[in-house]
Backbone as numpy.savetxt, mean C-alpha at the origin, in Angstrom:
# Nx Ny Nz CAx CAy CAz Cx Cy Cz
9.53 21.27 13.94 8.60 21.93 13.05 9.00 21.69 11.59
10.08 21.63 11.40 10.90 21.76 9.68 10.81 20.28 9.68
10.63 19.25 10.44 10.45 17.74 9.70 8.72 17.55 9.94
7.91 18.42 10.32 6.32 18.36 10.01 5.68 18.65 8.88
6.85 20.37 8.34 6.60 20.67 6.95 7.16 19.57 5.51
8.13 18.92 6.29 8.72 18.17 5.25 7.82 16.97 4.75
7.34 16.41 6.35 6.41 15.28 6.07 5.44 15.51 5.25
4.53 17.12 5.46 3.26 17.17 4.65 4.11 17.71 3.45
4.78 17.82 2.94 5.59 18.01 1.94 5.01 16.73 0.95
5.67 15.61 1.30 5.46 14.20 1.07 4.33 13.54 0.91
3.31 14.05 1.95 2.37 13.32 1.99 1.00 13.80 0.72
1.04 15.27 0.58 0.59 16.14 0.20 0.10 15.66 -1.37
1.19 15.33 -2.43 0.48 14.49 -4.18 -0.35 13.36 -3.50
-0.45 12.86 -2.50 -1.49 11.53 -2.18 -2.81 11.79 -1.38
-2.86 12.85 -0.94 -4.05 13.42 -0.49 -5.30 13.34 -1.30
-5.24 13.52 -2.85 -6.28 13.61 -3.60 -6.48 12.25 -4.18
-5.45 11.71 -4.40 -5.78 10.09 -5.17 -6.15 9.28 -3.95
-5.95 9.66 -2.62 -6.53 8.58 -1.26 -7.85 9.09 -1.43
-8.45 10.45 -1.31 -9.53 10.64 -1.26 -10.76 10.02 -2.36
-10.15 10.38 -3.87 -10.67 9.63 -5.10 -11.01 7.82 -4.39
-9.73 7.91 -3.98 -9.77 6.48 -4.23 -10.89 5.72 -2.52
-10.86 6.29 -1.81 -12.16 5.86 -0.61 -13.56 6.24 -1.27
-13.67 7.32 -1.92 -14.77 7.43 -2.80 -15.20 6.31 -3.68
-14.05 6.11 -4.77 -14.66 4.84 -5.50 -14.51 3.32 -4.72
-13.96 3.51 -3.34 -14.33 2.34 -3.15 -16.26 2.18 -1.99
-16.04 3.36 -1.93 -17.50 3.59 -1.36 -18.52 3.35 -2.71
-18.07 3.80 -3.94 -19.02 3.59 -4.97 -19.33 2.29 -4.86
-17.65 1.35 -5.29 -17.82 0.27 -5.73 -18.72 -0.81 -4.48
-18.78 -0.80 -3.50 -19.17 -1.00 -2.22 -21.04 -1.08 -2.44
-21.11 0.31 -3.06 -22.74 0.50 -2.60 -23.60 -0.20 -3.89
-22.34 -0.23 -5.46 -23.28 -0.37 -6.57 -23.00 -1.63 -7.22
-22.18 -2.57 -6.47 -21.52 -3.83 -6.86 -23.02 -4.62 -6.99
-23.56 -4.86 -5.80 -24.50 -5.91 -6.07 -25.58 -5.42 -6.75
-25.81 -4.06 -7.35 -27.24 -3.58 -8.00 -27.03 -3.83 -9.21
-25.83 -4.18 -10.12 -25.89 -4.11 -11.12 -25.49 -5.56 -11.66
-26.21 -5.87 -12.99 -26.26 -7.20 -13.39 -25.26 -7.43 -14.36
-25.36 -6.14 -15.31 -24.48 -6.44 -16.89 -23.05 -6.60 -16.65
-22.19 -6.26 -17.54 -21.00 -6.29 -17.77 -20.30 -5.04 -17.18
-21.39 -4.35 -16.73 -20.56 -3.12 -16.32 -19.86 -3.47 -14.37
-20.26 -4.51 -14.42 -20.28 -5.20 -12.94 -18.29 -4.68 -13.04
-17.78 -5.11 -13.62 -16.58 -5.44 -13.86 -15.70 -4.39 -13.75
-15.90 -3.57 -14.35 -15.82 -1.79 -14.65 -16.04 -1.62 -13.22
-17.20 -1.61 -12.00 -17.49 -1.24 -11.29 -16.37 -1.98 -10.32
-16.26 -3.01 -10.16 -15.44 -4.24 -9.36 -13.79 -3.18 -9.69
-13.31 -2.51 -10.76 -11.91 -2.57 -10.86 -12.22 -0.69 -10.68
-13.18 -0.06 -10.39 -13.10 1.61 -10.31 -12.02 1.82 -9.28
-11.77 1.30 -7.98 -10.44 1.82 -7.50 -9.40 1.46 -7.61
-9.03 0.80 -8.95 -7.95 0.67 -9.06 -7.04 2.20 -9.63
-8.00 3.17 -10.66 -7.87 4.17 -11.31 -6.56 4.95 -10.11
-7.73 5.43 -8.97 -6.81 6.12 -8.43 -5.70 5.66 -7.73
-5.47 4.45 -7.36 -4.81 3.32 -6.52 -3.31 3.96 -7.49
-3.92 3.43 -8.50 -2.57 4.26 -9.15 -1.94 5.52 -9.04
-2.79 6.17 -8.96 -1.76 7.72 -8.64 -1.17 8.10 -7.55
-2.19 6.86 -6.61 -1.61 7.16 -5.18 0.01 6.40 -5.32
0.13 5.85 -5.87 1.36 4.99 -5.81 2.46 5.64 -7.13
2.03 6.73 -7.98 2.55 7.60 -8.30 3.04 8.54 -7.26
1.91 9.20 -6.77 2.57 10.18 -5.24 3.56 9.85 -4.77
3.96 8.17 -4.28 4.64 8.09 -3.55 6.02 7.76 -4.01
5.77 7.75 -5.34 7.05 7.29 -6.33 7.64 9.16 -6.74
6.98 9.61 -6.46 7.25 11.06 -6.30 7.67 11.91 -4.72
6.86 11.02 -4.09 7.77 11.59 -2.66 9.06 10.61 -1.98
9.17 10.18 -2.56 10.48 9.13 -2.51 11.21 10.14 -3.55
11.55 10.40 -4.57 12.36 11.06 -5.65 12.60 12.22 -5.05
11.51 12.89 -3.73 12.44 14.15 -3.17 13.08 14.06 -1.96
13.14 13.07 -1.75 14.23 12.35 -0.54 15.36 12.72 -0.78
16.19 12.80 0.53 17.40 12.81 -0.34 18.25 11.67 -0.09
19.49 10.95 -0.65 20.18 9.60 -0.68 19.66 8.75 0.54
20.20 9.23 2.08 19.76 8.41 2.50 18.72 8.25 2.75
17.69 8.48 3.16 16.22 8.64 3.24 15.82 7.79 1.93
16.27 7.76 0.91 15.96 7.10 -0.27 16.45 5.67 -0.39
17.86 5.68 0.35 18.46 4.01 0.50 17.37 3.64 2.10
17.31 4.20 2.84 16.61 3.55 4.23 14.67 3.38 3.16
14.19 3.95 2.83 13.31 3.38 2.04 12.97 2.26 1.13
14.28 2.33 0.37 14.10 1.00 -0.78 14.69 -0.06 0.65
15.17 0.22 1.01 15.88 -1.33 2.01 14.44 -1.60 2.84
13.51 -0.92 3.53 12.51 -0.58 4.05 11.56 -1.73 3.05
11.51 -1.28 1.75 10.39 -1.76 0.85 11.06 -2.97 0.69
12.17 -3.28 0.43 12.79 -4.80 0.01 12.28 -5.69 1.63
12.68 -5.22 2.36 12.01 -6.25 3.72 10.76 -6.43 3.41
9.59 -5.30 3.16 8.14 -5.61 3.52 8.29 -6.76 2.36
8.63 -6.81 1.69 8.45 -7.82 0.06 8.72 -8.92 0.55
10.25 -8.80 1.16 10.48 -10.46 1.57 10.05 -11.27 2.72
9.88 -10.01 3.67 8.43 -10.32 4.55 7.58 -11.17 4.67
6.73 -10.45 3.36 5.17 -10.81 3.68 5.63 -11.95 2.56
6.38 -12.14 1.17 6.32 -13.42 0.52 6.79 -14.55 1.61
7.49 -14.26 2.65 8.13 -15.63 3.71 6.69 -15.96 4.38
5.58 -14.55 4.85 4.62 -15.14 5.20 3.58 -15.85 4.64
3.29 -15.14 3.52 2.47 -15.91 2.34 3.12 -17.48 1.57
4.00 -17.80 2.31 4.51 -19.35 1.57 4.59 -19.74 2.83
4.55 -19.17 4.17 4.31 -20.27 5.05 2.82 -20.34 5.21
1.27 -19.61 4.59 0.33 -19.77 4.49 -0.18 -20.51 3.42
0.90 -20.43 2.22 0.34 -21.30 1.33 0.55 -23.03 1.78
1.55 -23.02 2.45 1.63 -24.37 3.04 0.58 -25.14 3.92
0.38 -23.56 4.47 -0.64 -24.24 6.04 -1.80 -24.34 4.87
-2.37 -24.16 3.83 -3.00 -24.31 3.24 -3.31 -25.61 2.70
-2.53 -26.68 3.39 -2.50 -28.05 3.04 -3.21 -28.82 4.27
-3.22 -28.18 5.27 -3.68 -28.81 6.40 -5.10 -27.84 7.12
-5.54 -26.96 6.15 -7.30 -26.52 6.15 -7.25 -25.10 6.92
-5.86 -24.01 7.20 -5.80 -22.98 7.81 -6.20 -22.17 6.19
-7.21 -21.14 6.68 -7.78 -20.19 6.43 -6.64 -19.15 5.35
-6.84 -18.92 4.00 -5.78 -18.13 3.71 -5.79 -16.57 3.69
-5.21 -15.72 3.49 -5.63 -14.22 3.90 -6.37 -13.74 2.95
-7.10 -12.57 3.51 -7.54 -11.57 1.79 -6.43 -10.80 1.73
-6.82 -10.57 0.25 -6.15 -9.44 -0.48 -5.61 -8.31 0.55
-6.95 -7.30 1.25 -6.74 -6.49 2.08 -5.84 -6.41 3.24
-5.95 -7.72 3.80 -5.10 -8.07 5.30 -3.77 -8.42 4.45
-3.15 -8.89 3.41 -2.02 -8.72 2.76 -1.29 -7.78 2.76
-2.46 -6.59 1.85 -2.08 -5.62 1.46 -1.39 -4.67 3.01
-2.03 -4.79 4.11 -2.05 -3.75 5.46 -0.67 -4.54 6.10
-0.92 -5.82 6.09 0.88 -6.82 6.95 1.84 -5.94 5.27
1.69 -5.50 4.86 3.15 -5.47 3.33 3.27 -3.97 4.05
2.32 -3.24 4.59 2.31 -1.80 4.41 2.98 -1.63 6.23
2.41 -2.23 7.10 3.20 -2.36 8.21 4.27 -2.86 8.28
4.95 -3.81 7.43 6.49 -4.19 7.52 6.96 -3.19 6.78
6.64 -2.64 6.20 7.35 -1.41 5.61 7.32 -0.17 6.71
6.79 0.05 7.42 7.18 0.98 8.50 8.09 0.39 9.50
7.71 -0.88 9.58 8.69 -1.51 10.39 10.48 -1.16 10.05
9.97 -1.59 8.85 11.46 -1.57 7.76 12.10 -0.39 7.83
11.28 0.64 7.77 11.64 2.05 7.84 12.44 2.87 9.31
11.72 1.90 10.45 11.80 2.48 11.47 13.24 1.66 11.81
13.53 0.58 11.42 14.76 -0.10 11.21 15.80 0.70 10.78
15.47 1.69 9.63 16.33 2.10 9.15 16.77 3.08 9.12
15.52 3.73 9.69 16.10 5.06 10.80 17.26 4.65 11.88
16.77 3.93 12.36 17.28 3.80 13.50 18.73 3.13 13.25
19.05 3.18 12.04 20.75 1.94 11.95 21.48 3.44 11.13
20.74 3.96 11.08 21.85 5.04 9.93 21.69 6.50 10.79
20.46 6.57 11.81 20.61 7.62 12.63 21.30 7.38 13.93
């Protein structure tokens, strides 16, 4: 029960910037192709606003970690990095012989799953 409260402890500053932020991407989603001017652009970058705070949250629920939980994290985040760059340079290669390269999104979700990976690694070597 005391590591359920802890989790929503954590999770809790990102609740409102995830929500902001599925909102503006539902905006950006519905009003991308209606609009012609310059505001296209503005509209194209609206979730980035909250993208940020969400990644504030988490730069804030990391800071109430305590040491280890904070070293099994950054070691956690240093894998997903070197990870997904080992995968993204063996795609930029296959990129010479006509394989398909990723989006942004499917990047972004393989960086965010090696980081649980990473995590669950690092539970598991220090617990």
């Amino acid at each position: 029960m005391d590591n359920i409260k802890r989790s929503s402890k954590l999770i809790k500053p990102m609740l409102i910037p995830l929500g902001l932020y599925i909102g503006a991407l539902a905006i950006m989603v519905t009003w991308l192709d209606t609009v012609t001017s310059g505001w296209k652009y503005a509209i194209a970058l609206l979730p980035v606003l909250p993208a940020i705070f969400i990644v504030l949250g988490v730069i804030k629920a990391i800071n109430q970690l305590d040491e280890l939980e904070q070293k099994i994290m950054f070691e956690a985040a240093a894998f997903s990095l070197l990870v997904t760059t080992l995968g993204l340079m063996v795609f930029g290669f296959l990129k010479q012989v006509g394989v398909e390269q990723p989006t942004s999104p499917f990047i972004i979700l393989f960086m965010m799953v090696m980081w649980m990976v990473g995590k669950m690694r690092g539970n598991r070597k220090y617990k």
